[in-house]
C-alpha positions as CSV (number, residue, x, y, z in Angstrom):
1,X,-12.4,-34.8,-47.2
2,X,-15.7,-32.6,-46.8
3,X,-15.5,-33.2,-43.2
4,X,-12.5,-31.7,-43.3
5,X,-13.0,-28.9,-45.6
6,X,-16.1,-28.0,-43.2
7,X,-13.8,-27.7,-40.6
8,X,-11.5,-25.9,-42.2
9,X,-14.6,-23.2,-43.3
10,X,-15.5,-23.3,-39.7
11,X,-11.9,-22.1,-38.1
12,X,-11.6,-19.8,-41.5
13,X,-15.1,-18.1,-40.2
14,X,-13.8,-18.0,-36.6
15,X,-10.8,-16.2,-37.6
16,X,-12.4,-13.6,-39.7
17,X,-14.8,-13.3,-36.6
18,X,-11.9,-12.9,-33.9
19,X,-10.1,-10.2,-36.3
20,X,-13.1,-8.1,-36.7
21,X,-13.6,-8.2,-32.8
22,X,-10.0,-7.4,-31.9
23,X,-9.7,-4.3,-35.0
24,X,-12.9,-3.4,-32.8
25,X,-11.4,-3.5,-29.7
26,X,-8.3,-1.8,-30.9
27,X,-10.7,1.1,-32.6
28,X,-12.5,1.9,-29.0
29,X,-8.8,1.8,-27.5
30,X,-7.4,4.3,-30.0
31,X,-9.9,6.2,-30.3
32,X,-9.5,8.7,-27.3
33,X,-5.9,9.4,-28.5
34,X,-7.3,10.3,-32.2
35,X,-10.0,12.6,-30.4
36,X,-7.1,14.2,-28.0
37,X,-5.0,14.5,-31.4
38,X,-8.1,16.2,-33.5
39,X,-8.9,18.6,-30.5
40,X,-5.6,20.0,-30.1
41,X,-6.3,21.8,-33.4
42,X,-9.5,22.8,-32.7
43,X,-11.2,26.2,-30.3
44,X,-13.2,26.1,-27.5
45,X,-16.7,26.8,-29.2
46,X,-15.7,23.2,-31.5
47,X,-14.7,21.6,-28.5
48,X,-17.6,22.1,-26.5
49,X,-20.0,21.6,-29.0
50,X,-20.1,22.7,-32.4
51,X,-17.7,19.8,-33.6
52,X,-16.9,17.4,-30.5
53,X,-16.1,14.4,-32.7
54,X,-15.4,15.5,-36.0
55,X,-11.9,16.6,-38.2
56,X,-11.5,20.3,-37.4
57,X,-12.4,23.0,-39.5
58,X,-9.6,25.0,-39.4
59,X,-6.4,23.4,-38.6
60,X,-5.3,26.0,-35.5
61,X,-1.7,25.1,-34.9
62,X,-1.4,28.4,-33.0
63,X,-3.2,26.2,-29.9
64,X,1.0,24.2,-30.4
65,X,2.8,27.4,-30.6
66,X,0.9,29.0,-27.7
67,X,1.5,26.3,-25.4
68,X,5.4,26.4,-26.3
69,X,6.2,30.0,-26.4
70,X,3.7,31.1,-23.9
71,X,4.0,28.7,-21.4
72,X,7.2,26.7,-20.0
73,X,6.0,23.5,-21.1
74,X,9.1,22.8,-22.8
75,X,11.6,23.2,-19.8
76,X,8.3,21.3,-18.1
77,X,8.7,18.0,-20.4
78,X,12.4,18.0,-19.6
79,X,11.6,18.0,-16.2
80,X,9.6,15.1,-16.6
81,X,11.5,13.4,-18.6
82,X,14.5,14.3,-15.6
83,X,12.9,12.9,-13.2
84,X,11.4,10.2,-15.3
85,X,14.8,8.4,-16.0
86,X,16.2,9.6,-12.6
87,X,13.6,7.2,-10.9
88,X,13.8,4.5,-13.2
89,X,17.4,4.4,-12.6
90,X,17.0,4.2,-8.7
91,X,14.2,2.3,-8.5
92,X,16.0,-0.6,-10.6
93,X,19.1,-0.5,-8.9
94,X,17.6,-0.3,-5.6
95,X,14.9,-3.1,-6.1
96,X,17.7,-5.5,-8.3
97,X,19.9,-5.4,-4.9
98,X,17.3,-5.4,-2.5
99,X,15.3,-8.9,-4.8
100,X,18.8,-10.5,-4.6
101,X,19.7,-10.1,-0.8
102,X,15.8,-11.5,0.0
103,X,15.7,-14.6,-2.5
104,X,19.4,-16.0,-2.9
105,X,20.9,-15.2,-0.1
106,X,20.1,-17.5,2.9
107,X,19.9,-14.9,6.0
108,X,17.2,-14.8,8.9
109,X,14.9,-11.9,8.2
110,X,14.9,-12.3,5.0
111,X,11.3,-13.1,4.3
112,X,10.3,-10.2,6.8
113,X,12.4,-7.6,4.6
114,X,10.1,-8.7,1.5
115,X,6.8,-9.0,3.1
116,X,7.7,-5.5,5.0
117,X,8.6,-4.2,1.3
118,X,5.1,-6.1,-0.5
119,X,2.9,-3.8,2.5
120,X,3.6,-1.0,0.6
121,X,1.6,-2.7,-2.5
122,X,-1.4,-2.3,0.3
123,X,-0.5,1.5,1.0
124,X,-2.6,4.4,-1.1
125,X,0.2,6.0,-2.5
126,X,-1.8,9.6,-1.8
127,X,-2.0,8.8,1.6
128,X,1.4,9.0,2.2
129,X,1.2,12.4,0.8
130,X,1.2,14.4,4.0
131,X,4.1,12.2,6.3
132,X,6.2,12.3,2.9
133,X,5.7,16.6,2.8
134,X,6.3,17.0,6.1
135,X,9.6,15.0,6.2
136,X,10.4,16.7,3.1
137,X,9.6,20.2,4.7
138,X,12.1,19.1,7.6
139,X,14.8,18.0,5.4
140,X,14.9,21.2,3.4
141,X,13.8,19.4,-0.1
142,X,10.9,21.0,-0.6
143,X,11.0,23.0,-4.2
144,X,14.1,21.1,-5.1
145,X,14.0,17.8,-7.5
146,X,15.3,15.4,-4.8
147,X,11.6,16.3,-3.7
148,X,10.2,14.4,-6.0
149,X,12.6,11.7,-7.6
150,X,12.9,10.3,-4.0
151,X,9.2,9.9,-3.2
152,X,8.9,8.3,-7.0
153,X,11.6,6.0,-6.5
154,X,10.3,4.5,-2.8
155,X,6.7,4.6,-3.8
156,X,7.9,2.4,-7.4
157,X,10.3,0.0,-4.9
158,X,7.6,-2.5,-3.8
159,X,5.9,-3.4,-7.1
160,X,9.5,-3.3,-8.7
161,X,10.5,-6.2,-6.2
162,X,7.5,-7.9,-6.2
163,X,8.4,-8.2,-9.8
164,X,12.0,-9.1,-9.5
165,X,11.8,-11.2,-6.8
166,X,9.8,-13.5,-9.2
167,X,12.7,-13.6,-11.4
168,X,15.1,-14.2,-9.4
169,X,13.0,-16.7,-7.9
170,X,12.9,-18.6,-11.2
171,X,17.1,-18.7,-11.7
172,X,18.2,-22.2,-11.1
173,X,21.4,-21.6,-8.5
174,X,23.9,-23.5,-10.4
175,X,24.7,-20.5,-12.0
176,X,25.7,-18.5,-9.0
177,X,27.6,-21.7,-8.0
178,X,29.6,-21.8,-11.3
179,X,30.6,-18.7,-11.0
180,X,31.9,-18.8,-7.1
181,X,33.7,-22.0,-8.3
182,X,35.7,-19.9,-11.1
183,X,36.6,-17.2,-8.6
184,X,33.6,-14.6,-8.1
185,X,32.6,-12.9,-5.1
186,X,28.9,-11.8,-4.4
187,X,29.7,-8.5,-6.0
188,X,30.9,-10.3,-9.0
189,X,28.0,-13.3,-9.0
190,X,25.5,-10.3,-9.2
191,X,26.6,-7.9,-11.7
192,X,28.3,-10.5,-14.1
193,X,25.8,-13.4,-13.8
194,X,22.3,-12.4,-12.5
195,X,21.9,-9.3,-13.6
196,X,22.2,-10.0,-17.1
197,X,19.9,-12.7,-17.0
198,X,17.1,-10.1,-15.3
199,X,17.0,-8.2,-18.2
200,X,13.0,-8.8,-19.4
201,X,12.4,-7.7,-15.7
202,X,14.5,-4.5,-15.7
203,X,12.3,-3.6,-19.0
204,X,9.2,-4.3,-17.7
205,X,9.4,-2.5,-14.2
206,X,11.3,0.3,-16.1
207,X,8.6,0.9,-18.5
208,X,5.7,1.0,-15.6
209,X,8.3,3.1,-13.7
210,X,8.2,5.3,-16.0
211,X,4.4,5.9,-17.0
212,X,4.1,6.5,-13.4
213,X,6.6,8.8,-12.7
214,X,5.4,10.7,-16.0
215,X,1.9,10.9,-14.7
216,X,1.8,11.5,-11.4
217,X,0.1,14.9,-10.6
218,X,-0.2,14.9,-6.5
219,X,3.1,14.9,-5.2
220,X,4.6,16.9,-8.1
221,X,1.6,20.0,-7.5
222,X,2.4,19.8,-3.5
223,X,6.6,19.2,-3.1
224,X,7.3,21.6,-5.7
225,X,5.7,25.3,-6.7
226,X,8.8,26.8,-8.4
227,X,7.7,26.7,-12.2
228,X,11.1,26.1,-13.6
229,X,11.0,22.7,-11.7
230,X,7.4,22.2,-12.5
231,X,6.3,18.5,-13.9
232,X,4.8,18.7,-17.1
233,X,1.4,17.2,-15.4
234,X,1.3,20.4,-13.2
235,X,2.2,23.0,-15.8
236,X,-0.9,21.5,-18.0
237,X,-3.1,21.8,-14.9
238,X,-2.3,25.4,-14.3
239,X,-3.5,26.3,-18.3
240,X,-6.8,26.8,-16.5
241,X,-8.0,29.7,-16.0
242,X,-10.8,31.3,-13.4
243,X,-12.7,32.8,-15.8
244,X,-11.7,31.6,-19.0
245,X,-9.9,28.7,-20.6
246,X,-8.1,27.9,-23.5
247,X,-9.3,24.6,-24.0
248,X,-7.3,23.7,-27.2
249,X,-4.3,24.8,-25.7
250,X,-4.5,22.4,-22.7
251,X,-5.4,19.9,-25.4
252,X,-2.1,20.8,-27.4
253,X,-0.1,20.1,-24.2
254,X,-1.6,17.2,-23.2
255,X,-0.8,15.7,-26.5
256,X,2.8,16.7,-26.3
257,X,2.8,15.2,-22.7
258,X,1.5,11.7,-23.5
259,X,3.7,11.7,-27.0
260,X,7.0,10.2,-25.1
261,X,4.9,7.6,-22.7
262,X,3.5,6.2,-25.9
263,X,6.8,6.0,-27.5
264,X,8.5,4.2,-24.8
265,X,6.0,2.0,-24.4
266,X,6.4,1.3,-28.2
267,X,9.9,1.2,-28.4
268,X,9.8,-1.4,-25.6
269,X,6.3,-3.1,-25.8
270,X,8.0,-6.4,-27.3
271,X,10.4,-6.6,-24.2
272,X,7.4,-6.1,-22.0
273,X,5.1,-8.9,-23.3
274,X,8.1,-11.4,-23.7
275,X,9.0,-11.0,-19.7
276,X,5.5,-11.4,-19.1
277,X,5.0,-15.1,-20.8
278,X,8.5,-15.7,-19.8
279,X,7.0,-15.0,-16.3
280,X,3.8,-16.9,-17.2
281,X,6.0,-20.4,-18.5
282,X,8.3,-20.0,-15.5
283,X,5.3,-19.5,-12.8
């Protein structure tokens, strides 16, 4: 009995040792969204160094109103968010079709198609900036949103298939046989049988698809200049000013800006971490 009771003291003391490292952990993590938060309120003399760290002294919710009825940061977010979902939605479709055809279907070229698709896992994505402008410049896109949702979706294609290709990878095929048996075509197989069952993938590349889309600064400040079809990343980037800037302002936007990637990632985090042990157990 007291060699068991020192055991159970020992894991009890690991425990309470494990929490406090991981609420420490989580306390670094959150901390540069608090500070982001606390500096939205605050002006530039705080910001640069009368109060860096610390609550604000005055609560300056003008810095929010400034940035929403001066600016077009509003119409900017819903851009964003446009393009966002418009991605998401062509990148899954795209990569779901393109996963299928190169892991269940037996046809030669196949494993060519996916390694030619996994090079662009190798590829900067900002080198690509100046073949994708020009080609953009030719087709007339330029300053229009096809300029951007079409770079987003091909540039989120090869890590969305590396991803899906796992999963289908993983499906046993009596499934697909079942359902040919009962009367389905290939059409039918996909969208009735497999597609369903890719769901923790769909969430998972979704999710990425979106934080990167949401974030992305270089192609959205070069494809388009027209600021009603500015990116909210760009129209936070042009608060600065030459000789002067509002530096709470820029901090206002930029915590209105990272308030929907958080959210989605939270409304969807549990989906996320279950595909990736699914993943894990089925690897």
């Amino acid at each position: 009995m007291s060699v068991l009771k020192d055991r159970t003291g020992q894991y009890r003391y690991v425990a309470a040792v494990l929490q406090f490292l991981l609420a420490a952990f989580a306390a670094v993590q959150m901390f540069p969204l608090v500070w982001l938060v606390l500096s939205s309120f605050k002006n530039n003399l705080e910001i640069t160094g009368a109060n860096v760290i610390g609550f604000p002294r005055q609560w300056r919710w003008d810095n929010y109103r400034y940035v929403l009825d001066a600016t077009r940061l509003g119409s900017n977010l819903l851009n964003s968010l446009l393009y966002s979902i418009a991605t998401v939605v062509l990148s899954g479709i795209l990569a779901s079709m393109v996963s299928y055809a190169v892991t269940r279907m037996k046809w030669k070229g196949s494993g060519f198609v996916l390694a030619l698709f996994m090079t662009g896992l190798m590829i900067p994505v900002h080198a690509t900036l100046l073949p994708v402008f020009i080609m953009m410049k030719e087709a007339r896109l330029l300053n229009t949103p096809l300029a951007l949702v079409i770079p987003y979706t091909v540039n989120a294609l090869p890590s969305t298939i590396f991803i899906m290709a796992g999963f289908f990878a993983s499906l046993p095929r009596e499934m697909e046989e079942s359902g040919v048996i009962d009367g389905c075509n290939i059409y039918a197989v996909f969208w009735h049988i497999i597609l369903p069952l890719l769901k923790p993938a769909i969430v998972t590349t979704a999710v990425f698809t979106f934080l990167g889309a949401w974030n992305e600064l270089m192609f959205a400040n070069t494809l388009v200049n027209k600021e009603n079809l500015m990116t909210v990343t760009v129209a936070i980037n042009s608060l600065r000013g030459i000789h002067f800037t509002e530096y709470g302002a820029i901090f206002a936007g930029l915590a209105l800006a990272t308030f929907p990637p958080v959210l989605v990632y939270a409304l969807f985090s549990d989906q996320v971490q279950k595909s990736m042990i699914a993943g894990a157990i089925k690897g």
